[in-house]
C-alpha positions, 0 to 999 in steps of 0.5 A: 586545276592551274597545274592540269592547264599548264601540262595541256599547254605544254602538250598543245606547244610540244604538238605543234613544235613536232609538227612543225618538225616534220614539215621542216624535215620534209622540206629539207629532204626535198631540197637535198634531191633532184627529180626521182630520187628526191620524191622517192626518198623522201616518201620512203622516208615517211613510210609511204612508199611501202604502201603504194601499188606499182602503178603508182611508184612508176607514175611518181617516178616519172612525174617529178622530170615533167612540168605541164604548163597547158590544160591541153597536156592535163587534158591528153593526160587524163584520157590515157590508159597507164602504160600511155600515160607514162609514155607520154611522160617520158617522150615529154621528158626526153623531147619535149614535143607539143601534146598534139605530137606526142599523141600522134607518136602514140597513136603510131605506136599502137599500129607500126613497130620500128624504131622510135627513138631513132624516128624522134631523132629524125624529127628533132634534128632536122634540117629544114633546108632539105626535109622532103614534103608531104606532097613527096612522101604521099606520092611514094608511098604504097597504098597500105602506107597510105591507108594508115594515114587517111584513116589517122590524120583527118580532123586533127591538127597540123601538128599531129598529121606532120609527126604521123605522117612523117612517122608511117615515112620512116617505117616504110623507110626501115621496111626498106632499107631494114638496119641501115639508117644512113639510108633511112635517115638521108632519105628521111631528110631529103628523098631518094634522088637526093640521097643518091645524088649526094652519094654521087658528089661525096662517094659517102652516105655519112651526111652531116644529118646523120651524124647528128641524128646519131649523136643524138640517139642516146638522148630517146633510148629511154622512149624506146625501151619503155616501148618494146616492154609495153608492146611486149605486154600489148597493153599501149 
């Protein structure tokens, strides 16, 4: 009896100790890498990566880059479908704007097709001494233009109806001047008496505001690729 007692304790003691192992081991692996590649090889490590859906694999490998410190964010996210989900990781990942703009970012991706990552290029670097009003963008814009944003920005916040706004801006900018973006982006950041003006003092387009929207470009790739598979797919 005493015998059968001591080959169960020993059992209960090996049980624990491989347990414990495991979680030791797994916490290791999660030390060893950063974002994706440490989520993703730890679960293919344990055997569950094999089992997971695609949906799923895309979700958890952007995941890992976001930290979401707001209900609000929690809320957004939980009412997207899953490609607006992912999107939403990665604008967060990449710009790091408010919930409330990267809303209006998508909403704007679902009506007008232009060049998103230069357009939060725009927004990211912008140079407050100049950037044009609303009151400026309103009066010029044709009434098409206009109808996107009165039908769009009633009720929201602040926020939403300046990325919006600003965003139905650019694509009547990129209508307008097709490819050339020191154009687009002078014009964007201080209207077109501006423009021509500064083109008239420095017999150049190449403003200082271009060039670091430029610089910056690589930094919104990601958004912008994700966003012409998804539109490609017409499923955001």
């Amino acid at each position: 009896m005493k015998s059968n007692e001591n080959k169960m304790g020993i059992s209960i003691v090996l049980t624990i100790l491989m347990v414990g192992l495991l979680i030791t081991s797994s916490f290791i692996l999660l030390l060893q890498f950063e974002g994706t590649e440490k989520l993703m090889y730890t679960l293919n490590s344990l055997g569950i990566i094999k089992s997971m859906d695609k949906e799923l694999k895309e979700e958890i490998e952007e995941f890992p880059y976001i930290s979401i410190i707001s209900n609000y964010d929690k809320n957004k996210i939980d009412n997207l479908k899953h490609n607006e989900r992912l999107m939403y990781y990665k604008i967060k990942k990449h710009s790091q704007l408010k919930p409330d703009e990267i809303q209006a970012l998508l909403d704007l991706m679902k009506e007008s097709k232009f060049r998103y990552d230069y357009y939060i290029s725009a927004m990211k670097t912008e140079d407050h001494l100049n950037l044009i009003s609303y009151e400026y963008i309103y009066s010029i814009l044709p009434d098409e233009y206009k109808q996107l944003i009165n039908k769009n920005i009633q009720g929201k916040s602040y926020e939403y109806k300046e990325v919006y706004t600003n965003g139905i801006y650019f694509k009547y900018l990129t209508d307008t001047y097709k490819d050339d973006y020191e154009m687009i982006f002078n014009d964007y950041n201080m209207g077109y008496l501006e423009t021509k003006e500064y083109y008239r003092r420095n017999n150049s387009f190449n403003s200082n505001f271009y060039i670091r929207c430029m610089n910056n470009i690589d930094l919104y790739k990601d958004i912008n690729r994700y966003y012409i598979k998804c539109i490609n797919k017409r499923d955001i």
